[in-house]
Biopython code that builds the backbone (N, CA, C, O; Angstrom):
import numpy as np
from Bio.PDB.StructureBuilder import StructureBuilder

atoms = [
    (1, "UNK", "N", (6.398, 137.709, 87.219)),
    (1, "UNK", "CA", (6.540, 136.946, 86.009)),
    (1, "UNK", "C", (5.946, 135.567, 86.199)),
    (1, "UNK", "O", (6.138, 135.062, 87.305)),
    (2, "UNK", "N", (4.949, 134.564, 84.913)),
    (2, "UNK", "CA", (4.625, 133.570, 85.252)),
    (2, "UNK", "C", (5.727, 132.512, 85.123)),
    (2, "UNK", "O", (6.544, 132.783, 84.244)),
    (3, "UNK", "N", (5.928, 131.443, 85.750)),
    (3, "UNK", "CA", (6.940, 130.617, 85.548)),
    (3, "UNK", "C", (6.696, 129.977, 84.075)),
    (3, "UNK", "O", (5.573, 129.916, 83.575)),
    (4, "UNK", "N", (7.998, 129.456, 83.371)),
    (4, "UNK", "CA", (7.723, 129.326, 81.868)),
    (4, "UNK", "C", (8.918, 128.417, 81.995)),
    (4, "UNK", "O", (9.889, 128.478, 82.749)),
    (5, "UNK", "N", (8.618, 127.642, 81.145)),
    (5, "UNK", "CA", (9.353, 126.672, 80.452)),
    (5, "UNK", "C", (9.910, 126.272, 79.515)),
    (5, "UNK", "O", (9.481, 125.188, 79.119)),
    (6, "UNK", "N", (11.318, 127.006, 78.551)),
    (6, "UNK", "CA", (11.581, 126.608, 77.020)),
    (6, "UNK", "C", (11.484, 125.676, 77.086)),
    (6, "UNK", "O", (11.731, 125.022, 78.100)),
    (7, "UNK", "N", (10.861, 124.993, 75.437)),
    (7, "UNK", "CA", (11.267, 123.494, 74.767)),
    (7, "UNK", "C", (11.438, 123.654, 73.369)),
    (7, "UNK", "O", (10.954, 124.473, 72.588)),
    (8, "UNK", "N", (12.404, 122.488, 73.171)),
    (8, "UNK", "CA", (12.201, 122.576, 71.127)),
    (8, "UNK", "C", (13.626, 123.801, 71.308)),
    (8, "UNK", "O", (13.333, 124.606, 70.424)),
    (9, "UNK", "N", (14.368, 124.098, 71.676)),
    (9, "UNK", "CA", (15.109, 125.498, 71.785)),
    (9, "UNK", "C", (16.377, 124.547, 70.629)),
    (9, "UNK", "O", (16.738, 123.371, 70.580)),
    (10, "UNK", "N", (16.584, 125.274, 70.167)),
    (10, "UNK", "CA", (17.682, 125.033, 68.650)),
    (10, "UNK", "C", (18.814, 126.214, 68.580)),
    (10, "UNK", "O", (18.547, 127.412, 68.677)),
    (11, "UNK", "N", (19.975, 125.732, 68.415)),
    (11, "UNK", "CA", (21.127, 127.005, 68.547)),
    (11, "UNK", "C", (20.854, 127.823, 67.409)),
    (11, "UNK", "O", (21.924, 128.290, 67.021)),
    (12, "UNK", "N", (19.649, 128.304, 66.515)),
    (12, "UNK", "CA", (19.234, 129.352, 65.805)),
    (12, "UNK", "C", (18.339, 130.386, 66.319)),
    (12, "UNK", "O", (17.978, 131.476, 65.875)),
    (13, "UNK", "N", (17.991, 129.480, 67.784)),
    (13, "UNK", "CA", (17.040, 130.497, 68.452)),
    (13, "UNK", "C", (17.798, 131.280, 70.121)),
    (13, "UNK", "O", (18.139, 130.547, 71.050)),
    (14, "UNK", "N", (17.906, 132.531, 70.171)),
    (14, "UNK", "CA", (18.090, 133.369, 70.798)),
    (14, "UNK", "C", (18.350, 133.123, 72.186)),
    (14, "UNK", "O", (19.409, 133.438, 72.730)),
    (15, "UNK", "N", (17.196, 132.451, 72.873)),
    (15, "UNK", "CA", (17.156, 131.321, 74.241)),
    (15, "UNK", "C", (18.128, 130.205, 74.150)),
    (15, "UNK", "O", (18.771, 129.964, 75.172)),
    (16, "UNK", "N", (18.374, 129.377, 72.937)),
    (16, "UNK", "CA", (19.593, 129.041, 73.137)),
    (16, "UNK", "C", (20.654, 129.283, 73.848)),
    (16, "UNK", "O", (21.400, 128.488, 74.419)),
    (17, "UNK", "N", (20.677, 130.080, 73.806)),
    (17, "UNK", "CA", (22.899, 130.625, 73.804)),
    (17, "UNK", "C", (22.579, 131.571, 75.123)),
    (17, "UNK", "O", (23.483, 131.514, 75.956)),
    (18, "UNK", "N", (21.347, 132.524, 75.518)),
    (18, "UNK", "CA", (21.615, 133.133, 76.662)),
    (18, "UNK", "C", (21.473, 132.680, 78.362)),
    (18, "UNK", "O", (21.095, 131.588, 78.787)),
    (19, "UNK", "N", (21.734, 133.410, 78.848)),
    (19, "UNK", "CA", (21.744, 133.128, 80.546)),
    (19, "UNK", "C", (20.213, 133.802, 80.697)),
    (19, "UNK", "O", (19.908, 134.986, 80.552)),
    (20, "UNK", "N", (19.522, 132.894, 80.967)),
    (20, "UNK", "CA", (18.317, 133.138, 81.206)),
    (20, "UNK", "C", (18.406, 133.241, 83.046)),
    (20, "UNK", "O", (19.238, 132.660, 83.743)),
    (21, "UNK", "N", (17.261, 134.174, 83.542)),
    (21, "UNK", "CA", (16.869, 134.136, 84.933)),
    (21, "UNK", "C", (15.458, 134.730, 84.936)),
    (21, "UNK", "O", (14.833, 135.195, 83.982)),
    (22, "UNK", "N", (14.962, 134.571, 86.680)),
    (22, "UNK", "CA", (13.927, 134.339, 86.756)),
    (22, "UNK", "C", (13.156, 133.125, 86.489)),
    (22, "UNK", "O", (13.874, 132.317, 85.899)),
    (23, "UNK", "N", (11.956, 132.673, 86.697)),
    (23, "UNK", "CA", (11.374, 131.583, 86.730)),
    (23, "UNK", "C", (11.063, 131.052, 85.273)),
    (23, "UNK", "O", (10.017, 130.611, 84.796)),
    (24, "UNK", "N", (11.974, 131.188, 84.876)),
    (24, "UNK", "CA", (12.657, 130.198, 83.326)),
    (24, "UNK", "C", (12.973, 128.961, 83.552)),
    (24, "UNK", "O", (13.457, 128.662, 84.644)),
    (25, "UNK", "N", (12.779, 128.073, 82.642)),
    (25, "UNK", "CA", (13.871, 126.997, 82.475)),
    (25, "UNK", "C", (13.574, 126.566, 81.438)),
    (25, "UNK", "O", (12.413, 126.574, 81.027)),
    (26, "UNK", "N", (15.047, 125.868, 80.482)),
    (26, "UNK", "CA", (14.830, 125.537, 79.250)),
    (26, "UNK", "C", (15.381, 124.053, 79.646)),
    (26, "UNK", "O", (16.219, 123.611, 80.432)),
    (27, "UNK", "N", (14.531, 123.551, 78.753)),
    (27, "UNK", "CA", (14.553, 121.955, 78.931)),
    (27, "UNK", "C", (14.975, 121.004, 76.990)),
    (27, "UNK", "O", (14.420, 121.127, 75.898)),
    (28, "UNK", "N", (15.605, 120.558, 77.236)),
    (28, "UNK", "CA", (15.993, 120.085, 76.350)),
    (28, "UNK", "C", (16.202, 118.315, 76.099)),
    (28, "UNK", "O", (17.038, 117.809, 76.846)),
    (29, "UNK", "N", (15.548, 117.435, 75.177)),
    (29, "UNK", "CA", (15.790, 116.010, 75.490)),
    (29, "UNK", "C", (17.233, 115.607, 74.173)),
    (29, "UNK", "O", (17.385, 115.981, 73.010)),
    (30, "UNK", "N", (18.004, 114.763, 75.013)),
    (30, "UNK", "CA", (18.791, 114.712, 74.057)),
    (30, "UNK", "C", (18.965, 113.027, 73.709)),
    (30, "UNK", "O", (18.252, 112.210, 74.291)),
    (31, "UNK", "N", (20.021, 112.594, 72.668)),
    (31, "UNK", "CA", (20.220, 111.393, 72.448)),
    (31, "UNK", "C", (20.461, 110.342, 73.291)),
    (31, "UNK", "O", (19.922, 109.246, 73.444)),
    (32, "UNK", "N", (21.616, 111.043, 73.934)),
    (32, "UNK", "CA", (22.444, 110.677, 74.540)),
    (32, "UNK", "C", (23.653, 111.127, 75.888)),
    (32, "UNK", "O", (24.005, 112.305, 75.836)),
    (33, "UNK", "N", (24.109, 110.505, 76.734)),
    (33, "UNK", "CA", (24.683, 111.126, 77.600)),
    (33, "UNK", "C", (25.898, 112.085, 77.063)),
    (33, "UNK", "O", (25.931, 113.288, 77.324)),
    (34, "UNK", "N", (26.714, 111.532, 76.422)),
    (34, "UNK", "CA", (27.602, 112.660, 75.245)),
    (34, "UNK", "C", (26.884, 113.979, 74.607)),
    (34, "UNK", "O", (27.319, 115.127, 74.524)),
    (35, "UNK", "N", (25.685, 113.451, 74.201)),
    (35, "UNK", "CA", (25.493, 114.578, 73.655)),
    (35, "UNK", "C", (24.529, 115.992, 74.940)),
    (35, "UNK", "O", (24.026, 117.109, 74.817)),
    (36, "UNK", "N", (24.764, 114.950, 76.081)),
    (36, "UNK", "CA", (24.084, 116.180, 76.932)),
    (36, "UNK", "C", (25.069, 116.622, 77.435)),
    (36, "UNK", "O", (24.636, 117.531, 78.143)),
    (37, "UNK", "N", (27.061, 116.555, 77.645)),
    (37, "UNK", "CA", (27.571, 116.837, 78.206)),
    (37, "UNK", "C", (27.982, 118.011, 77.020)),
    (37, "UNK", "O", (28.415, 119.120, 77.332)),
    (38, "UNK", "N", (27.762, 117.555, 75.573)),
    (38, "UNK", "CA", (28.259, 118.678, 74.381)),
    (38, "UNK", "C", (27.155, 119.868, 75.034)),
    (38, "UNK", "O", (27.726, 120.751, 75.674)),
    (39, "UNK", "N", (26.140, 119.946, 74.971)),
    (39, "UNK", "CA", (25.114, 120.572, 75.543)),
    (39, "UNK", "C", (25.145, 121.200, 76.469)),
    (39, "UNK", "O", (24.507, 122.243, 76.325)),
    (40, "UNK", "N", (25.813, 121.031, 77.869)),
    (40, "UNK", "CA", (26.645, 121.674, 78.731)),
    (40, "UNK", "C", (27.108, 122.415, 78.393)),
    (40, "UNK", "O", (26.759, 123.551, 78.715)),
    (41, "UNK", "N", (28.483, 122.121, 77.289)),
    (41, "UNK", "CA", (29.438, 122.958, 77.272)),
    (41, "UNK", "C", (29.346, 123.387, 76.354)),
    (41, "UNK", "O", (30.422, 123.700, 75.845)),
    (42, "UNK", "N", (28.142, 123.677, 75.575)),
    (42, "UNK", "CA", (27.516, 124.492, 74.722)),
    (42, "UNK", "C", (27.589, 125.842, 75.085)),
    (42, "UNK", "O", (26.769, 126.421, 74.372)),
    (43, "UNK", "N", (28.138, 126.635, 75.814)),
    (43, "UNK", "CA", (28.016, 128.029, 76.662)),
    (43, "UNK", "C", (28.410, 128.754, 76.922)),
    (43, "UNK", "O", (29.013, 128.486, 77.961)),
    (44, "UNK", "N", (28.619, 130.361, 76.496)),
    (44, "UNK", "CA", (29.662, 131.056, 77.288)),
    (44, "UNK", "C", (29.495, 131.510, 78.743)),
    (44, "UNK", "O", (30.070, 132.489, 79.218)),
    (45, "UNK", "N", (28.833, 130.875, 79.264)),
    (45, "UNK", "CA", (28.439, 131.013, 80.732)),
    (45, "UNK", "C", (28.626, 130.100, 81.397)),
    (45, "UNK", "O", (29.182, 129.310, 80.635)),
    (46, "UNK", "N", (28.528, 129.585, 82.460)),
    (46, "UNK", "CA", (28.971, 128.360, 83.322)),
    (46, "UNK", "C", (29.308, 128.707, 84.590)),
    (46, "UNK", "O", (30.428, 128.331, 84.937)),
    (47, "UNK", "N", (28.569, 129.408, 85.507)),
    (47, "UNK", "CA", (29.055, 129.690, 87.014)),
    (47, "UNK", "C", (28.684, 128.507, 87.445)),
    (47, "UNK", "O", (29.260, 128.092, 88.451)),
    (48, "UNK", "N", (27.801, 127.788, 86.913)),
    (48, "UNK", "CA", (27.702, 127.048, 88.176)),
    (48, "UNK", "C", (26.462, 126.237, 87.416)),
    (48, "UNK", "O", (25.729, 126.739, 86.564)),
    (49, "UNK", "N", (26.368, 124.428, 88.072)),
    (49, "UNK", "CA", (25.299, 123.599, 87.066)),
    (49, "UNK", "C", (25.003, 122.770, 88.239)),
    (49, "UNK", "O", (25.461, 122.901, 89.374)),
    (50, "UNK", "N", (23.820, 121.530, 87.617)),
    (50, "UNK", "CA", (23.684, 120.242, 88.429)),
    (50, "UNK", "C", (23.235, 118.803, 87.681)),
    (50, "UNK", "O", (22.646, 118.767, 86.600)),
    (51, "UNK", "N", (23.547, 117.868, 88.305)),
    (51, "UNK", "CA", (23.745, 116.345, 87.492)),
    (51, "UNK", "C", (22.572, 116.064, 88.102)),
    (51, "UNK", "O", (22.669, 116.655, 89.177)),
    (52, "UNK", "N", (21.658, 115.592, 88.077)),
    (52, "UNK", "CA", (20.581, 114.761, 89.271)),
    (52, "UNK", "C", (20.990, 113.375, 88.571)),
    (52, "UNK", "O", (21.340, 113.217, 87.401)),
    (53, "UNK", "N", (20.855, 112.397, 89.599)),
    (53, "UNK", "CA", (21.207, 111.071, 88.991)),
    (53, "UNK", "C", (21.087, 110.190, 90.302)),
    (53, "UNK", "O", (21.104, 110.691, 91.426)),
    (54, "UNK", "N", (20.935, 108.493, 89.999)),
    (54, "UNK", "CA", (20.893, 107.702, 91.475)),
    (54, "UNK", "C", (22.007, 107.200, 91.387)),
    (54, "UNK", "O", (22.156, 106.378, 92.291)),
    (55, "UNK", "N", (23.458, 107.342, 90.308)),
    (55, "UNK", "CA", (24.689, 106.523, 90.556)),
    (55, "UNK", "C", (25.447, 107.518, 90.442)),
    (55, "UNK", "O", (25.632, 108.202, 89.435)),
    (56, "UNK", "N", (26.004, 107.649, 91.693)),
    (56, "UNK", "CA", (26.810, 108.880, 92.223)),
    (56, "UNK", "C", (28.146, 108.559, 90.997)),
    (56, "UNK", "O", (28.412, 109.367, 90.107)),
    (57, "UNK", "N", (28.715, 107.523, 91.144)),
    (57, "UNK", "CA", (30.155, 107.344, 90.759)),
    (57, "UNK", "C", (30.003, 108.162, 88.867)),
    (57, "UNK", "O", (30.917, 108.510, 88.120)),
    (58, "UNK", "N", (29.054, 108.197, 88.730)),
    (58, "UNK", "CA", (28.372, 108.313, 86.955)),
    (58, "UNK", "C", (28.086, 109.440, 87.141)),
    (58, "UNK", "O", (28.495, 109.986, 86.117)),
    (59, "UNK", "N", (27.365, 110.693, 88.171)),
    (59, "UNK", "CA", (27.523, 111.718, 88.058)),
    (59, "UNK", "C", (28.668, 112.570, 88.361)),
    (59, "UNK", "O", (28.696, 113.782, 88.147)),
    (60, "UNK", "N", (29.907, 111.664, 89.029)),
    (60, "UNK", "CA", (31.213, 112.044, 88.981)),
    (60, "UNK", "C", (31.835, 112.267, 87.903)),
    (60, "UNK", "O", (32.357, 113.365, 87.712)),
    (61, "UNK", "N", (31.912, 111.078, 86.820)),
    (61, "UNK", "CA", (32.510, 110.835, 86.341)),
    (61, "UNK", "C", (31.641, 111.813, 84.632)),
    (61, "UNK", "O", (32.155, 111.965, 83.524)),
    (62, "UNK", "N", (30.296, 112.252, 85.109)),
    (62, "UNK", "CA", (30.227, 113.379, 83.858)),
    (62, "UNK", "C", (30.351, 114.823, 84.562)),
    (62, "UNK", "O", (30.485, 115.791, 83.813)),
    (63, "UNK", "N", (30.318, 115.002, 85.786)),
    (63, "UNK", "CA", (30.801, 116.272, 86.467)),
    (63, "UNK", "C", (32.160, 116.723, 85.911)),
    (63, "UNK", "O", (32.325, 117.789, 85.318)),
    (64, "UNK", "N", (33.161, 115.773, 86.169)),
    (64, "UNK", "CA", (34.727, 115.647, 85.849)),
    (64, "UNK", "C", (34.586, 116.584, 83.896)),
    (64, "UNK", "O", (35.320, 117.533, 83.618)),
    (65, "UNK", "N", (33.322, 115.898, 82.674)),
    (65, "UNK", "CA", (33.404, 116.684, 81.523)),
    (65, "UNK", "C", (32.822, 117.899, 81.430)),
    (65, "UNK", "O", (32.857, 118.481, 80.345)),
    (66, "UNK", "N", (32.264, 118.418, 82.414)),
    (66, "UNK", "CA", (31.864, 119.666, 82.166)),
    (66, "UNK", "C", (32.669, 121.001, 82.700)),
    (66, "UNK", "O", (33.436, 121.170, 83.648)),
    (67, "UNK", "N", (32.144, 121.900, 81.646)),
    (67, "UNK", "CA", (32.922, 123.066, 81.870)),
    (67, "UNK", "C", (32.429, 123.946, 82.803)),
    (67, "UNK", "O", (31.665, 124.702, 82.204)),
    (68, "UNK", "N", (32.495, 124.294, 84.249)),
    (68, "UNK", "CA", (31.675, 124.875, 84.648)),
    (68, "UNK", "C", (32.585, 125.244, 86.241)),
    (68, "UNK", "O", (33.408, 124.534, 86.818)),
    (69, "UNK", "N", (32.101, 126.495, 86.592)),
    (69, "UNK", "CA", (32.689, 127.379, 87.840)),
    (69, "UNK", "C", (32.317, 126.258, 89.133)),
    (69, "UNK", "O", (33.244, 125.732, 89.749)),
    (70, "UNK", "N", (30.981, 125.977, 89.446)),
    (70, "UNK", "CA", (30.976, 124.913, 90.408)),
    (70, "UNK", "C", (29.612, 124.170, 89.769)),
    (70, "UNK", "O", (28.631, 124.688, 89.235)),
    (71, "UNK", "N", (29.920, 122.777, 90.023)),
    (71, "UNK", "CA", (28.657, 121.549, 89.678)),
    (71, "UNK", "C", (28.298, 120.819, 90.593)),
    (71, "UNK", "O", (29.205, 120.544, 91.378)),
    (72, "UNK", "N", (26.835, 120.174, 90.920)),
    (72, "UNK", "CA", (26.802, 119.884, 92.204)),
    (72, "UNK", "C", (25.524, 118.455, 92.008)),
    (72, "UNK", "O", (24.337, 118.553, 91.696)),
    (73, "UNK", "N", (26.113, 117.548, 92.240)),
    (73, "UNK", "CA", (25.309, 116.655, 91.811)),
    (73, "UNK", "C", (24.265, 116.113, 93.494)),
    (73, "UNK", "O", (24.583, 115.889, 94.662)),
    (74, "UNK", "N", (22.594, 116.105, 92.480)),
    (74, "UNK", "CA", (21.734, 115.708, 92.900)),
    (74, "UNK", "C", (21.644, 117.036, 94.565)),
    (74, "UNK", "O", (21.671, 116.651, 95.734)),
    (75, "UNK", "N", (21.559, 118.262, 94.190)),
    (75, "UNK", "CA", (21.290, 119.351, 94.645)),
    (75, "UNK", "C", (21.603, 120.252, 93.149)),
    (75, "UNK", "O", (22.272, 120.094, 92.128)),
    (76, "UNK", "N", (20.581, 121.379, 93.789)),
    (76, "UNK", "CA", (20.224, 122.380, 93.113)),
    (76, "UNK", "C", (21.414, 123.302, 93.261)),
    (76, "UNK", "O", (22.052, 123.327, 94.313)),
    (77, "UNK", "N", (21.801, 124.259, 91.948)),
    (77, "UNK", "CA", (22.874, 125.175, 92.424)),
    (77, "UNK", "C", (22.549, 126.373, 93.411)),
    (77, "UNK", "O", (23.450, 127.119, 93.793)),
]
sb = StructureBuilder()
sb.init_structure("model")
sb.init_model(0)
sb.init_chain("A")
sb.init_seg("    ")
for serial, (resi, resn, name, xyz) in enumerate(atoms, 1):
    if name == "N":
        sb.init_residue(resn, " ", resi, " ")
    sb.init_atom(name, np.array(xyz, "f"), 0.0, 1.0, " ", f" {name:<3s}", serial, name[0])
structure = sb.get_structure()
């Protein structure tokens, strides 16, 4: 498979809402830090996520709002 990249993805479109795998990734820009943690927990899936960030105490403290099996800031799951 070639590696691919969603963008533009809208909760009317299909890629939205699923657990994608393989050399996928959907990328999404948002407003705001709130609205990327709604975005998170946008999901019925959640084994497992990651924060990348350079202020640890700030990727704690949005780790702590998400819904998710394990989160792992500034490493890959």
């Amino acid at each position: 498979m070639e590696p691919t990249i969603l963008t533009d993805l809208k909760p009317s479109i299909a890629a939205y809402h699923e657990e994608l795998f393989g050399p996928v990734a959907s990328f999404y820009v948002v407003k705001d830090e709130q609205t990327a943690i709604d975005l998170a927990n946008d999901s019925d899936f959640g084994l497992g996520g990651s924060i990348f960030t350079q202020n640890i105490e700030r990727g704690k403290r949005i780790a702590d709002q998400i819904d998710s099996g394990m989160l792992f800031i500034n490493h890959p799951t």
